[in-house]
C-alpha positions in Angstrom: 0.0 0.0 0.0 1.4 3.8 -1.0 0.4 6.3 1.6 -0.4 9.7 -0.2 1.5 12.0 1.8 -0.6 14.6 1.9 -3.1 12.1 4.0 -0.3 11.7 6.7 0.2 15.4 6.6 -3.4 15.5 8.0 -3.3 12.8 10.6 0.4 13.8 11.9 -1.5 17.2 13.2 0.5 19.3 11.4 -1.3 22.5 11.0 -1.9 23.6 7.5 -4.0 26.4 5.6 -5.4 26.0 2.4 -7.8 28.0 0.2 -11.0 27.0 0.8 -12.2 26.2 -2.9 -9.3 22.9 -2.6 -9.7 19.6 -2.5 -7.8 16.6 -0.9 -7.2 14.2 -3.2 -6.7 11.6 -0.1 -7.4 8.0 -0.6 -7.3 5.0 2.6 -6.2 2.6 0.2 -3.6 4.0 -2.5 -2.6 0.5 -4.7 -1.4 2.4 -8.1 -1.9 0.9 -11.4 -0.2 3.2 -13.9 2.4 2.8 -16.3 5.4 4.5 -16.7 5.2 6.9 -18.4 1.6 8.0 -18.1 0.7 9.6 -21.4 -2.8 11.4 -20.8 -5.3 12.8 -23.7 -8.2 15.3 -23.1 -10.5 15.7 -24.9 -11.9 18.6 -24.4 -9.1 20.1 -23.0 -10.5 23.8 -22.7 -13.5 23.3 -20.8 -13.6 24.6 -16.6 -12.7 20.9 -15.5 -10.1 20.5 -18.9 -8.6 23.5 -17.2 -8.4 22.1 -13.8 -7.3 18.5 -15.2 -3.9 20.1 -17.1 -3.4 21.9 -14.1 -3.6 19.3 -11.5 -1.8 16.5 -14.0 1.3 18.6 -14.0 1.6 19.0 -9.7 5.0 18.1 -8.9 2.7 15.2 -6.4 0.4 14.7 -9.2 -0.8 11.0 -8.3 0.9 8.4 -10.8 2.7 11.1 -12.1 4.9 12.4 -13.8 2.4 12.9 -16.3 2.9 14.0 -20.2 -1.0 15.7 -21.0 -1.9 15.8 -24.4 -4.9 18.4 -25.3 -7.7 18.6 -28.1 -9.8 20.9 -29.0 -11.9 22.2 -31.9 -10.6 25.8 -31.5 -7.0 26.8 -30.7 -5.6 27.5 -27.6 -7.5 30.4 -25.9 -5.0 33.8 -23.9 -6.6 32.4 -20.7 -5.1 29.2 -21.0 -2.3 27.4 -19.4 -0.6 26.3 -22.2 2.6 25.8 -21.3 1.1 22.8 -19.0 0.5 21.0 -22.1 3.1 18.9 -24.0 1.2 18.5 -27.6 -2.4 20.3 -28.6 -4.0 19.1 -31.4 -6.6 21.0 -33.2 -9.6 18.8 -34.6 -13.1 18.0 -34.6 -14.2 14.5 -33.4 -17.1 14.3 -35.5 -14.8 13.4 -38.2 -13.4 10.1 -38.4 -10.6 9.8 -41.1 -9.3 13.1 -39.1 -9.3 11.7 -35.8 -7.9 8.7 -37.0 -4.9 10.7 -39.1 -3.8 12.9 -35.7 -4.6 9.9 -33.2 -3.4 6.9 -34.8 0.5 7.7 -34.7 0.0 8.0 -31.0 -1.4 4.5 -30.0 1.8 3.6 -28.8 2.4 6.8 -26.2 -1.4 7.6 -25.1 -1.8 5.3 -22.2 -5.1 7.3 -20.6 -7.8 9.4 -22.2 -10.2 11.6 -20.2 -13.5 12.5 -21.6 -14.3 15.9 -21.0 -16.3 16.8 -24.6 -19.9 17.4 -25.3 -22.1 18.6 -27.6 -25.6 19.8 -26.9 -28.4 19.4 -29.5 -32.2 20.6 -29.3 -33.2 16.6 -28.5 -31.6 14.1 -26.9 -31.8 11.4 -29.7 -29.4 14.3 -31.5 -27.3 14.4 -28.2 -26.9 10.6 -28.4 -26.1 9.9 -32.0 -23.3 13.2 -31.7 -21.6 12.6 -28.9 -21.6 8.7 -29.4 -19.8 9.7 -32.8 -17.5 11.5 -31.1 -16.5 9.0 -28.2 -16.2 6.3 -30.9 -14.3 8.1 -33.1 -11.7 8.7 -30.3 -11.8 5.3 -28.8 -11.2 3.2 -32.1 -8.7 5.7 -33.8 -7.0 5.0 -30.0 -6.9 1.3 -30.1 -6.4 0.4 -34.0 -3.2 -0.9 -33.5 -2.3 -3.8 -31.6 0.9 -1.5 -30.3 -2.0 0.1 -28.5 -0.9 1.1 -24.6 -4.7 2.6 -23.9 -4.9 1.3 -20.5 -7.4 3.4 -18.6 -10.7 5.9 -20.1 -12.2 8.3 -17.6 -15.5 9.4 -19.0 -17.2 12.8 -17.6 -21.1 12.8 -16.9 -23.5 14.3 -14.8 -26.5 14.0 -13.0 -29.1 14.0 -15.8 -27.9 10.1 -15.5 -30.4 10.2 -12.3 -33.1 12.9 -13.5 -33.4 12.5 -17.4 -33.1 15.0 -20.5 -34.3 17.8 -18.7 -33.7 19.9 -21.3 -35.2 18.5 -24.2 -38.6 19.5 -24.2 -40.3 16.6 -26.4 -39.5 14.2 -23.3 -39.2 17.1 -20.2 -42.5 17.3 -19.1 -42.9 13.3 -18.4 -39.9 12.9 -16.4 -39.9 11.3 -13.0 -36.4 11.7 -11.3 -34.8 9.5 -9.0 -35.5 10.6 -4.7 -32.4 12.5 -3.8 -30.1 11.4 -2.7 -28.7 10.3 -6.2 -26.9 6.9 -5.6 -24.7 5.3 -8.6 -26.8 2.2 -7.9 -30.1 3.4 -9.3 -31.4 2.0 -11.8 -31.9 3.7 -15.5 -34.8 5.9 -16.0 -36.4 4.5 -19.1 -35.8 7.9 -21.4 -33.4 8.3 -24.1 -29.9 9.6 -22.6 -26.5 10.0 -24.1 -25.0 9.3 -20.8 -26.7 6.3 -20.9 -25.4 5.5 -24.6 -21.5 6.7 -23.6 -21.2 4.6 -20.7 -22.3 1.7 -23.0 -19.7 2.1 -25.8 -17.5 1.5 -23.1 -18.2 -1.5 -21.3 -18.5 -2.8 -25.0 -15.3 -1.9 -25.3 -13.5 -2.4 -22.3 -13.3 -6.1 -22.6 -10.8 -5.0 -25.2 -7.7 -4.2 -23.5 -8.6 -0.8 -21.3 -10.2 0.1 -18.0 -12.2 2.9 -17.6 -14.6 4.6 -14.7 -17.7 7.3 -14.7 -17.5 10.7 -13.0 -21.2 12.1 -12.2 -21.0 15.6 -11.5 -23.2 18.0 -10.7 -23.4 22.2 -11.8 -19.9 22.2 -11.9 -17.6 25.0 -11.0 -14.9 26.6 -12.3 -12.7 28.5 -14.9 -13.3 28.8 -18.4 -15.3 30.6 -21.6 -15.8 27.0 -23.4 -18.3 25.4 -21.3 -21.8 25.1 -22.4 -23.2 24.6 -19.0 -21.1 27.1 -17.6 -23.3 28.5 -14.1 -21.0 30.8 -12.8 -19.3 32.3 -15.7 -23.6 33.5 -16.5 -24.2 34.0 -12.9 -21.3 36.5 -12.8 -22.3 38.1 -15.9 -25.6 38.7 -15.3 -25.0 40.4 -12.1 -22.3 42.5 -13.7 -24.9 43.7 -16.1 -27.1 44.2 -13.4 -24.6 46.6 -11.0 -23.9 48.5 -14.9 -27.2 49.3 -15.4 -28.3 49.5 -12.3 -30.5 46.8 -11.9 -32.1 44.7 -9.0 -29.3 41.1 -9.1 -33.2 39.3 -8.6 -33.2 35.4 -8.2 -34.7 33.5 -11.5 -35.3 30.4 -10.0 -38.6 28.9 -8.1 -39.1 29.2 -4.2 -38.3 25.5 -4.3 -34.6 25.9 -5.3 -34.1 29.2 -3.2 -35.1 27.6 -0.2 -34.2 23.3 -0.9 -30.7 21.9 -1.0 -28.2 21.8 -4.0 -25.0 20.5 -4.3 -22.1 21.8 -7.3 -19.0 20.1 -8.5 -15.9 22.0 -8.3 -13.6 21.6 -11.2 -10.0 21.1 -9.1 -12.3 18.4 -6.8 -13.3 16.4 -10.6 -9.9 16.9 -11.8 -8.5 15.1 -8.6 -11.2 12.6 -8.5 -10.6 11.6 -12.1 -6.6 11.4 -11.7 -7.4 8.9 -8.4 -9.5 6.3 -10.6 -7.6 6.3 -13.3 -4.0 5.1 -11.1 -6.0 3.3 -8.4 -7.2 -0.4 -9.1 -10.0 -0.8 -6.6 -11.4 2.2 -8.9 -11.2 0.3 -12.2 -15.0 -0.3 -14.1 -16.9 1.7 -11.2 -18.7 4.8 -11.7 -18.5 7.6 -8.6 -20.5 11.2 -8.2 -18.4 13.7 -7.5 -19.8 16.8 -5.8 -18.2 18.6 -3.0 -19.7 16.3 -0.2 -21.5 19.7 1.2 -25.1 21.7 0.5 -26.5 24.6 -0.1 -29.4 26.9 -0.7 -29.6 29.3 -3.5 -30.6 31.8 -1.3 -27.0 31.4 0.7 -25.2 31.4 -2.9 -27.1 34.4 -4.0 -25.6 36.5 -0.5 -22.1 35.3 -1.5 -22.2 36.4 -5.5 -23.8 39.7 -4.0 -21.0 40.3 -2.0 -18.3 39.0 -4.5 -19.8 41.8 -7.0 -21.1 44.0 -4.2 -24.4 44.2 -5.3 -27.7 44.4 -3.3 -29.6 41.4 -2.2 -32.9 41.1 -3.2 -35.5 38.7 -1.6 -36.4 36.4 -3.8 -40.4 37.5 -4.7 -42.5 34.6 -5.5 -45.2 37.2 -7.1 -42.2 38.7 -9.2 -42.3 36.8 -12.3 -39.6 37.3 -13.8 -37.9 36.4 -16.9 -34.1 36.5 -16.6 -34.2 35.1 -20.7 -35.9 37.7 -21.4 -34.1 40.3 -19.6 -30.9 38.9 -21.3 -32.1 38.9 -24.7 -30.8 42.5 -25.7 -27.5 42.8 -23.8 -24.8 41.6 -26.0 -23.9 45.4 -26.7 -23.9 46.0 -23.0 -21.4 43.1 -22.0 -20.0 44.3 -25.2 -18.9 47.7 -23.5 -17.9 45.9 -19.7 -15.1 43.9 -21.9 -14.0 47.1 -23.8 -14.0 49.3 -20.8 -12.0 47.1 -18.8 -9.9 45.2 -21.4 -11.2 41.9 -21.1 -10.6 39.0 -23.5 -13.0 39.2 -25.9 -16.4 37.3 -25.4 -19.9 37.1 -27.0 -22.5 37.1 -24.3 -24.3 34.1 -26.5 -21.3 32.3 -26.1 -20.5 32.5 -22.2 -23.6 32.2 -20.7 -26.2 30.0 -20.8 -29.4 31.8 -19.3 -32.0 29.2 -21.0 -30.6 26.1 -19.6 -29.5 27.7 -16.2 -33.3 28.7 -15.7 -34.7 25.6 -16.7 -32.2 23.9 -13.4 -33.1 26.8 -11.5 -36.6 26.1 -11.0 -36.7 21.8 -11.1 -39.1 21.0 -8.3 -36.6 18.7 -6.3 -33.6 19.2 -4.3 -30.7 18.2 -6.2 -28.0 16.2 -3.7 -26.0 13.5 -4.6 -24.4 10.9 -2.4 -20.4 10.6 -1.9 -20.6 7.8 -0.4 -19.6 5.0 -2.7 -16.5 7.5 -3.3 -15.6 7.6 0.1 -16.1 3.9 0.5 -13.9 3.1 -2.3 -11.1 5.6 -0.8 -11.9 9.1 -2.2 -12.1 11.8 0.3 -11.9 14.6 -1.7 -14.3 17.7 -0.8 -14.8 21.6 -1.4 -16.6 24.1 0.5 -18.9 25.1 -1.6 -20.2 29.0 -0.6 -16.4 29.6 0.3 -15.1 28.3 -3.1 -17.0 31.1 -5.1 -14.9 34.0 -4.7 -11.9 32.3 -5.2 -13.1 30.8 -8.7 -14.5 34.6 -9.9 -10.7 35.6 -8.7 -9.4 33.3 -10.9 -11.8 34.5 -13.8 -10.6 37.8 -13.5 -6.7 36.7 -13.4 -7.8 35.2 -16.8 -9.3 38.5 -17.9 -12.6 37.0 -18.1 -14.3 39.3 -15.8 -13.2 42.4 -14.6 
């Protein structure tokens, strides 16, 4: 048995202080199964928790490390990006198989581990499946085509739609009957089309092959990035930015259900550690975890914090008030426009940051969203983040990234 250092740090007394928004990525039982050299690929290497996962790879204690971190992307490498953590970037679109195939092939024999960070989100989820299905296969047989292969582990990313349905497609929406909180891996499948449903199965298909691989079920996850569809805290911020320009109430959009029930969120650095401990430890091999920050919340206590991170007012949220943060969105490209100009941001479309629609569709579900962590923590993972304390740290780091002002 390896003991991670960092857990006899804790248990030898020896005070420490930490910013709040970080994980441990402390394990009871470390037995490693990496080899040496660890070659990782992300795919979807710009998103908040592609971000994190380049980061945390390239720790000098990174676990299995040291690591070599491949990246792909459709776009190239954003300012904001730590580039210099990764060793090769490849520019590509995994839609397209004869490309994938060219740029991946030649690396069969160095990619030992990929993580799956990518989506694509379509107006149904039959479109959701049959792209990122596409996408995953593309990768995965390009990956193992040759029998030099050294694939040895596939960490895919998914989320809690595993446990409530396609929320967001609206042929299916209405008729959805989630699972009680709290959301245990266990549960059975809800009987709805879902392209977590479909990814996981491409890869117990294909595990038998020659590769491991485990499931990550986050939540809202936060962190750092402008390439992240679901992205609740890059919107959050920029709505109430817009708000404090214009002088606007920062009102809640949600439902007096979610204001006053209990959430949970995913940091980033908490799914980036989470992933890195599966992917070297065996116990984790063919297992799927949630990974949430082990704490809860009310909306009402996050809406305090993001007040006082952008030192706005709080507002009560009004349950006669009805209104329409879409709506209220609609027409202020030209006014985030003029925040970026005036304060030299990186340059970003409102369109493309937020994502007002979707965040007000999870804003007012009728259930309180909480997974459990303990199958994690049973398994060795005792990773956590304080969730209300985590904020201002992450909208820091969005402004270091000139982001937000």
């Amino acid at each position: 048995m390896v003991i991670n250092l960092r857990l006899y740090i804790i248990f030898s007394f020896i005070p420490i202080s930490l910013p709040p928004s970080l994980s441990f990525p402390i394990s009871l039982s470390m037995e490693q199964d990496n080899p040496k050299p660890p070659v990782a690929l992300i795919v979807g290497v710009t998103g908040m928790v592609g971000v994190a996962l380049t980061e945390a790879l390239k720790k000098p204690m990174a676990l299995g490390g040291p690591w070599t971190v491949y990246g792909v992307s459709r776009r190239s490498l954003p300012t904001w990006f730590p580039s210099s953590q990764l060793d090769k970037y490849f520019i590509f679109d995994t839609l397209n198989k004869e490309t994938t195939y060219e740029i991946l092939s030649p690396l069969t024999s160095k990619i030992t581990h990929l993580f799956w960070l990518a989506l694509q989100v379509h107006e149904t989820e039959e479109l959701n499946i049959s792209y990122n299905s596409t996408m995953l296969s593309n990768v995965l047989e390009s990956l193992t085509s040759s029998p030099n292969s050294k694939l040895t582990h596939v960490t895919l990313q998914t989320g809690t739609k595993h446990y409530m349905g396609p929320i967001f497609d609206p042929t299916v929406s209405t008729q959805l009957i989630p699972h009680a909180p709290p959301f245990k891996e266990d549960y059975p499948r809800l009987p709805f089309p879902n392209f977590y449903y479909a990814m996981e199965d491409i890869l117990v298909a294909s595990y038998s092959k020659s590769f491991t691989y485990s499931v990550h079920r986050a939540s809202i996850i936060i962190g750092a990035s402008t390439r992240s569809y679901y992205n609740t805290l890059l919107t959050l911020s920029v709505y109430a930015l817009i708000c404090k320009h214009e002088n606007h109430p920062f009102r809640y959009y949600g439902n007096k259900h979610s204001w006053e029930h209990f959430w949970d969120v995913s940091d980033a650095n908490l799914l980036a550690e989470q992933q890195i401990w599966a992917a070297i430890t065996k116990k984790a091999k063919n297992q799927a975890f949630n990974c949430t920050n082990g704490d809860v919340f009310t909306w009402k206590m996050l809406w305090r914090v993001l007040c006082d991170v952008f030192d706005v007012e709080f507002v009560e949220f009004d349950e006669k008030d009805e209104f329409d943060c879409v709506d209220f969105m609609k027409d202020k490209g030209e006014v985030w426009d003029k925040i970026v100009e005036e304060n030299g941001l990186y340059e970003t479309k409102l369109e493309e940051i937020t994502c007002f629609a979707v965040s007000s569709v999870v804003l007012k579900l009728g259930i309180q969203h909480v997974c459990s962590m303990n199958k994690s923590r049973e398994f060795g993972f005792l990773g956590y983040a304080n969730t209300l304390e985590s904020i201002k740290p992450w909208v820091e780091k969005l402004r270091q990234m000139k982001i937000l002002p």
